[in-house]
PAZAPA-4460 file (N, C-alpha, C; in steps of 0.05 Angstrom, whole numbers, plus 32768, in hexadecimal, padded with zeros to 4 digits):
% residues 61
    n_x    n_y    n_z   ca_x   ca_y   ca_z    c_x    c_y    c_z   seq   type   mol
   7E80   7E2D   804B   7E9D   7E31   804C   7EA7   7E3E   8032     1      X     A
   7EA2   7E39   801D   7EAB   7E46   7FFC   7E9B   7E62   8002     2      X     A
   7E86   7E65   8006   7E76   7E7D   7FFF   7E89   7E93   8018     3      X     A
   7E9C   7E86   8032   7EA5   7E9B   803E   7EC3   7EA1   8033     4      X     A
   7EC9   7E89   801C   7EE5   7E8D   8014   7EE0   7EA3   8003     5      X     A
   7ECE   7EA8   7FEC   7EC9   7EAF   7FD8   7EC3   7ECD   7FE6     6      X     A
   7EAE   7ECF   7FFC   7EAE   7EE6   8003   7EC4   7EEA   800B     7      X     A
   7ED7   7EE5   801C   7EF1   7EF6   8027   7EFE   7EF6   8008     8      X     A
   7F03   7EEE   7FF5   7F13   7EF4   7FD9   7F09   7F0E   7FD6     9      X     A
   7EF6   7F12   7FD0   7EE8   7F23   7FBE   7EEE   7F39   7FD6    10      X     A
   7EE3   7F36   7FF4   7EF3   7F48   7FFC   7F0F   7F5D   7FFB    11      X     A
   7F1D   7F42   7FF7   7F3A   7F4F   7FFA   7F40   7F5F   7FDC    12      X     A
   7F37   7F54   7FCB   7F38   7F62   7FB1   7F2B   7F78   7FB1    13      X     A
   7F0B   7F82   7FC5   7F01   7F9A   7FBB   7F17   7FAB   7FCA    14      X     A
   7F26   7FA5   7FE1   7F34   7FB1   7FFC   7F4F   7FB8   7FEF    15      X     A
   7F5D   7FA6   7FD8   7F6F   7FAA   7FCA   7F6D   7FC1   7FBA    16      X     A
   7F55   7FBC   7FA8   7F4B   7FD6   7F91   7F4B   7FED   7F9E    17      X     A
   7F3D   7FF6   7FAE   7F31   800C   7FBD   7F51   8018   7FD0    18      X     A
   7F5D   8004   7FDA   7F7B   800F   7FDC   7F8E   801D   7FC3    19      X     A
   7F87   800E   7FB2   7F9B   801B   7F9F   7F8B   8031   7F96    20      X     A
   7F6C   8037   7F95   7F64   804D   7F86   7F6E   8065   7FA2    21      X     A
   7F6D   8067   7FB2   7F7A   8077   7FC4   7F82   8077   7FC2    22      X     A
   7FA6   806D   7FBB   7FC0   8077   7FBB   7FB8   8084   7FA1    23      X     A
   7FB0   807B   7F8B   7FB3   808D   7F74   7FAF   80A5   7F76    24      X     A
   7F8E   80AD   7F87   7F89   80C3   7F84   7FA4   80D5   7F98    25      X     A
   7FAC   80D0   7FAC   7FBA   80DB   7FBD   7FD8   80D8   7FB4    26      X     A
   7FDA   80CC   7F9C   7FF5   80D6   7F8B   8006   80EB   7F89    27      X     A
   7FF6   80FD   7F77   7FF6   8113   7F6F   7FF9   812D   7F81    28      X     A
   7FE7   8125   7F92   7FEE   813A   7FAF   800B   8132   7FB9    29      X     A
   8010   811D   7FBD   8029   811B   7FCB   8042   8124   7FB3    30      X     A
   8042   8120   7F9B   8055   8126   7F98   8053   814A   7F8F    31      X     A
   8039   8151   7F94   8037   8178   7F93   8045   8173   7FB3    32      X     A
   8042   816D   7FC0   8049   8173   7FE3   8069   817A   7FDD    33      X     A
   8073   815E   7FD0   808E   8157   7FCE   80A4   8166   7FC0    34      X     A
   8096   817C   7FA0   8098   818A   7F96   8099   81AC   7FA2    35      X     A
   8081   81A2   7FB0   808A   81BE   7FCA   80A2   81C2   7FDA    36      X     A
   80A5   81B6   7FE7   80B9   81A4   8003   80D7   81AE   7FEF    37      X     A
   80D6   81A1   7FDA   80EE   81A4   7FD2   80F9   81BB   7FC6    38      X     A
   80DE   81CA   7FBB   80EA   81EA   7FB4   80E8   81F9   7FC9    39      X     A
   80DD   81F6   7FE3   80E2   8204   7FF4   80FE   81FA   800B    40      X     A
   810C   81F4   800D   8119   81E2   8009   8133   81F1   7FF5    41      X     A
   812B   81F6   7FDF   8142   81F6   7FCE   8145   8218   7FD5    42      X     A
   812C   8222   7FD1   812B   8249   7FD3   8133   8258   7FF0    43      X     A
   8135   8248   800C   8137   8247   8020   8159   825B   801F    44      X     A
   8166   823E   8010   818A   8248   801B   8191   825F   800D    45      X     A
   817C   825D   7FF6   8181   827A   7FE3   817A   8291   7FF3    46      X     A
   8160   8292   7FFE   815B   82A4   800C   816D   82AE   8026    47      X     A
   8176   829E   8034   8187   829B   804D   819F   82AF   8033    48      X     A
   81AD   82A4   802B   81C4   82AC   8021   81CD   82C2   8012    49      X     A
   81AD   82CA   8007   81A4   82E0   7FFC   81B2   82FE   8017    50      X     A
   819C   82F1   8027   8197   8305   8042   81BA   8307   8051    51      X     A
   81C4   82F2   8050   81DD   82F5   805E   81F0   8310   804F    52      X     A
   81EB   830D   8035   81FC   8319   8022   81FC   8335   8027    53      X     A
   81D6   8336   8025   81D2   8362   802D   81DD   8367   804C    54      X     A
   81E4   8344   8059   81E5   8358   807B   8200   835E   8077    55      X     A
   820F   8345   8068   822C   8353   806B   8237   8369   805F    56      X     A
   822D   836C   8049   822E   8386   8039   8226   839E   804D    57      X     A
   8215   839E   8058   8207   83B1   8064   821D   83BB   807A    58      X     A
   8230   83A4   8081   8241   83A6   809F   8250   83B3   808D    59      X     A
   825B   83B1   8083   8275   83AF   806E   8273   83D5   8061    60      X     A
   825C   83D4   805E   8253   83EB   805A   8250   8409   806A    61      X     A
***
């Protein structure tokens, strides 16, 4: 009975560790993803607004 408590501990602790070393490594990607997302994102309306500007000019013209 102790030797299955002790094994499920040690379990949950290696299952704990090995979780957090994954999120760590997969940190850094997410927040490059996130860093993407949001400058594309930010360059999008520029671009849109950019383009609206030469069409109306262009009418106008």
């Amino acid at each position: 009975m102790k030797l299955k408590v002790i094994a499920a501990t040690l379990f949950a602790a290696a299952t704990a560790i090995a979780a957090q070393a994954s999120f760590a490594e997969e940190s850094p990607l997410m927040q490059n993803r996130m860093l993407d997302l949001v400058q594309s994102a930010q360059q999008q309306p520029t671009e849109q607004a950019a383009s609206h500007t030469v069409e109306a000019t262009a009418k106008q013209g």
